[in-house]
C-alpha positions as CSV (number, residue, x, y, z in Angstrom):
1,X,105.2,98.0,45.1
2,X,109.1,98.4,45.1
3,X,109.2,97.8,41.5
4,X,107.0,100.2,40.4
5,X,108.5,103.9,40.1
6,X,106.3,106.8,40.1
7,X,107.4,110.4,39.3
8,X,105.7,113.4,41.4
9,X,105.9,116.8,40.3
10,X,105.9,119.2,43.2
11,X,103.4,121.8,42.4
12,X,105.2,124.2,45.2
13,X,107.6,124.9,42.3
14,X,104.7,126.1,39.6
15,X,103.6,129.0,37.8
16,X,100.4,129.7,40.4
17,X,99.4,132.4,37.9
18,X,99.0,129.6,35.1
19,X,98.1,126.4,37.8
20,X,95.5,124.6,35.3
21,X,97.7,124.8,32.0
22,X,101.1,124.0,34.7
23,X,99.2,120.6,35.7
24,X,98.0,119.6,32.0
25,X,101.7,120.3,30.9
26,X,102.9,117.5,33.6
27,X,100.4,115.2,32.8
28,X,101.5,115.3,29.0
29,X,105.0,115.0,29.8
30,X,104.3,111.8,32.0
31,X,103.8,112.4,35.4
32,X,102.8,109.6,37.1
33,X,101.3,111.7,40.4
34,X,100.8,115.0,40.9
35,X,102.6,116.3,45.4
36,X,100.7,119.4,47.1
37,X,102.5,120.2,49.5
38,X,100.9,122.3,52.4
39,X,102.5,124.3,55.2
40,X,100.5,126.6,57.7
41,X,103.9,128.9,58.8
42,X,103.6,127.3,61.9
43,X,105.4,124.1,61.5
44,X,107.0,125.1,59.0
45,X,108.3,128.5,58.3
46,X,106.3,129.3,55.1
47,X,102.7,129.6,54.0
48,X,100.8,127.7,51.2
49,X,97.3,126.6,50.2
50,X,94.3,125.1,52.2
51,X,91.4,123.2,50.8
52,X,90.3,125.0,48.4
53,X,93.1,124.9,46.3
54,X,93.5,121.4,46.4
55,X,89.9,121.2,45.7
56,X,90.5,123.5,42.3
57,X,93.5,121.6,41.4
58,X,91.6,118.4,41.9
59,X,89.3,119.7,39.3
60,X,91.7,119.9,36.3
61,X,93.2,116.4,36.8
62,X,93.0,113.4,36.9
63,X,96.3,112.2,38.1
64,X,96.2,110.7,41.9
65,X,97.2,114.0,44.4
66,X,99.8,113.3,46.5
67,X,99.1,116.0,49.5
68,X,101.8,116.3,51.8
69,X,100.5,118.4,55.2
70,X,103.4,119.9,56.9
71,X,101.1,121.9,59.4
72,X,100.6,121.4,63.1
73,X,98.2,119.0,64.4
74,X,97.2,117.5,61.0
75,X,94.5,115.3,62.5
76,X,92.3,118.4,62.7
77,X,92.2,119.1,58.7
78,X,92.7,115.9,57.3
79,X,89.1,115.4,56.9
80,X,89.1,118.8,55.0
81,X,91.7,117.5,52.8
82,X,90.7,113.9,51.9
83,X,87.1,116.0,51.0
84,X,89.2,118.5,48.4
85,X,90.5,115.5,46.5
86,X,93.8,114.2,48.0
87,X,94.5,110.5,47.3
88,X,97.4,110.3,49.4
89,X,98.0,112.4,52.9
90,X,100.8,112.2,54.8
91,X,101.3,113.5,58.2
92,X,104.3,114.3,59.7
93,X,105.5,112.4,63.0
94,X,106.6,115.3,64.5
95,X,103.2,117.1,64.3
96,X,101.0,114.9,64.8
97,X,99.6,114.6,68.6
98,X,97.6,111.5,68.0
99,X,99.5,109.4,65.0
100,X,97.4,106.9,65.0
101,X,94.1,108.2,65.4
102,X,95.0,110.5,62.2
103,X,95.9,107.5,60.1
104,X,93.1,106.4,61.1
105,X,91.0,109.0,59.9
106,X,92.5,109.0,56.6
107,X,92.1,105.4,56.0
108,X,88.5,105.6,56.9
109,X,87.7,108.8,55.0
110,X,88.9,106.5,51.9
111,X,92.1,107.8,51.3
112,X,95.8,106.6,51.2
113,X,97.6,107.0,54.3
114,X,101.5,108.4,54.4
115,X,104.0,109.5,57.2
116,X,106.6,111.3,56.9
117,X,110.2,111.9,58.6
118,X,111.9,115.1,58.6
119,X,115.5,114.6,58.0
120,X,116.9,114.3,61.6
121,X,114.0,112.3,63.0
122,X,115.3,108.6,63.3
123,X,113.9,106.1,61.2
124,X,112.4,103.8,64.9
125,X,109.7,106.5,65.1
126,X,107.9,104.9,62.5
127,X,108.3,101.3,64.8
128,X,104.6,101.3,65.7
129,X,102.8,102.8,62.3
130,X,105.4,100.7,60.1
131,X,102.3,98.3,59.0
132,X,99.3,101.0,59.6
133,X,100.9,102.8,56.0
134,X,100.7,103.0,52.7
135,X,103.6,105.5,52.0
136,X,106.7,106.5,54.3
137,X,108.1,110.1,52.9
138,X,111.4,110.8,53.8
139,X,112.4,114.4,53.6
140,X,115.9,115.1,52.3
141,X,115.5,118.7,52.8
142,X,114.5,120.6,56.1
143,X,111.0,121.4,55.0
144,X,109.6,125.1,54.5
145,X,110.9,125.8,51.2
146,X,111.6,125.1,47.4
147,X,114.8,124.8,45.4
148,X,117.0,123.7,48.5
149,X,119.7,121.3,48.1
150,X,119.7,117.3,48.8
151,X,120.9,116.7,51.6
152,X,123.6,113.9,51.3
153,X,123.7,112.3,54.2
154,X,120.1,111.0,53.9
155,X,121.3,108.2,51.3
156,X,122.3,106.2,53.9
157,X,118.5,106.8,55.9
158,X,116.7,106.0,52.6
159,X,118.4,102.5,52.6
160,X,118.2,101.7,56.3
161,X,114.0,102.1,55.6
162,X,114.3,100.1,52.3
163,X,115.9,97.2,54.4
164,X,113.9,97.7,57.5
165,X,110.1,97.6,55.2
166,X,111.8,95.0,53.3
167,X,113.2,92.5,56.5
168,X,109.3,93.0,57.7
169,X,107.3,92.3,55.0
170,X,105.2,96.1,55.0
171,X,104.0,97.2,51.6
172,X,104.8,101.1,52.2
173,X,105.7,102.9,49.3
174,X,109.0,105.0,50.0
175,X,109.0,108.3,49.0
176,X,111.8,111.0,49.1
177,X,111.2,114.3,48.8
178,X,113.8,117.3,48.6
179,X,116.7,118.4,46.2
180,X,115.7,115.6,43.7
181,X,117.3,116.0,40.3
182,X,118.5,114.7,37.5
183,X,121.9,114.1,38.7
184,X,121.1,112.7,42.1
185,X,118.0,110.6,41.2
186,X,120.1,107.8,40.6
187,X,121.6,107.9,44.0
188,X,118.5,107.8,45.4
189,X,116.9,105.3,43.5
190,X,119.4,103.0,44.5
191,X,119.0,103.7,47.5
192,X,115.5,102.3,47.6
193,X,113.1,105.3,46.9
194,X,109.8,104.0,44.2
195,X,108.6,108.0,44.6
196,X,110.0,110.1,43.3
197,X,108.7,114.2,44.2
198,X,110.8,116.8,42.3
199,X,109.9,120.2,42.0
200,X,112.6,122.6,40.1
201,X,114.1,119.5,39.6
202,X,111.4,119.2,36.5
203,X,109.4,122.5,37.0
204,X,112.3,125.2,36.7
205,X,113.6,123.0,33.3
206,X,112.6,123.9,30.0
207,X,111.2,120.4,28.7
208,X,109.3,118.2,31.5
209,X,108.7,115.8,29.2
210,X,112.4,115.4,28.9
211,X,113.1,116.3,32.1
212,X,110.5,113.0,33.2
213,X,111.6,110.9,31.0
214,X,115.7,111.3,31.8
215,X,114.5,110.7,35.4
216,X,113.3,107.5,34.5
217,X,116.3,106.4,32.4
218,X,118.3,106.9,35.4
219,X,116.7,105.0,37.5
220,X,116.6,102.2,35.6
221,X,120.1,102.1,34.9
222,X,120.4,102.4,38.4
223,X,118.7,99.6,39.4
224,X,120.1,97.6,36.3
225,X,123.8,98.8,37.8
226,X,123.0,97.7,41.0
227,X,121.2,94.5,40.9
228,X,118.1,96.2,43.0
229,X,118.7,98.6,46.5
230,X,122.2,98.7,48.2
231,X,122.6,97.8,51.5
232,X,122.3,99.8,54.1
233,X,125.4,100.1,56.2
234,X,126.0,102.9,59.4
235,X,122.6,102.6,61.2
236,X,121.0,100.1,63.4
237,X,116.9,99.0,62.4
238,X,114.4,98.6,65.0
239,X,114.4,95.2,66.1
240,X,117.6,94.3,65.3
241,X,119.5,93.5,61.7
């Protein structure tokens, strides 16, 4: 799965007047998924969409949805969710009372299950799902918002994963999310990231197409620069190494 780069359009940063034509404007500039993102104001410090949306949006495409709940106690809803259309929900570790049991749930309600990591939550909370996942999202942003700015120091937390999943053997995807641009996406890619989520990264520029496709030239000269993912130096893995 490392190999195989996928861009994902945060719809956070749409036109919500315009949603339908927004989504068949990504899909015709190349995206490869399309990232919900959903935040209940309590977890987070904003308010988005439920169900139904995701349900409508599912309706117009058919590009895999990528729903990201940042809400508390997502093991309550994520039946709702996986019903709507996602194809990949991810829970946050921070939120979720029972981890396991809402992995769980997702995997037997026939979708793809994802954790994710806000940036100061160490990488050994993920020690006991590392193998139970099919996508680890790190966030590179505090989460709440749109637009903010990468945070840098989370280069060095994106490769400590990429080693970590690698040393073991687990086929999560890695996914960042927050700030991603195309000046940084190199950065990241070498990093280890194969998902890519970007929302006025591509959504605020006035060609996706162009905007998609110069995200993916970067990463490949990225990867062709660096001979695959650096190494990650400056923090310790689970286990050892």
């Amino acid at each position: 799965m490392r190999d195989s780069v996928k861009i994902a359009p945060s719809l956070l940063a749409a036109d919500f007047s315009r949603l339908a034509e927004e989504i068949r404007a990504l899909e015709r500039a190349g995206a490869d998924w399309l990232h919900v993102d959903v935040m209940d104001g309590h977890f987070v410090p904003n308010i988005t969409i439920g169900p139904p949306v995701v349900e409508s949006i599912r309706k117009v495409t058919s590009l895999p949805l990528d729903v990201h709940l940042m809400i508390h106690r997502p093991e309550r809803y994520v039946g709702d969710f996986v019903r709507a259309g996602a194809d990949i929900l991810s829970v946050h570790v921070e939120a979720s009372v029972h981890l396991h049991r809402a992995l769980e749930r997702i995997r037997a309600l026939g979708a793809r299950p994802g954790v994710v990591l806000n940036p100061a939550t160490p990488i050994h909370h993920l020690e006991h799902v590392l193998h139970e996942v099919e996508m680890i999202l790190i966030m590179t942003v505090d989460p709440g918002f749109g637009g903010q700015r990468f945070i840098p120091g989370m280069l060095s937390k994106i490769r400590a994963l990429r080693r970590w999943l690698d040393r073991e053997g687990a086929p999560a995807e890695l996914e960042v999310d927050g700030g991603i641009k195309l000046e940084n996406i190199a950065d990241v890619a070498s990093s280890g990231a194969t998902v890519f989520v970007s929302g006025s990264g591509i959504l605020k520029t006035p060609d996706y197409a162009a905007t998609i496709s110069g995200m993916r030239e970067e990463i490949r000269k990225a990867r062709a620069a660096g001979g695959g993912f650096h190494e990650a130096k400056g923090i310790s893995l689970p286990g050892g190494g």
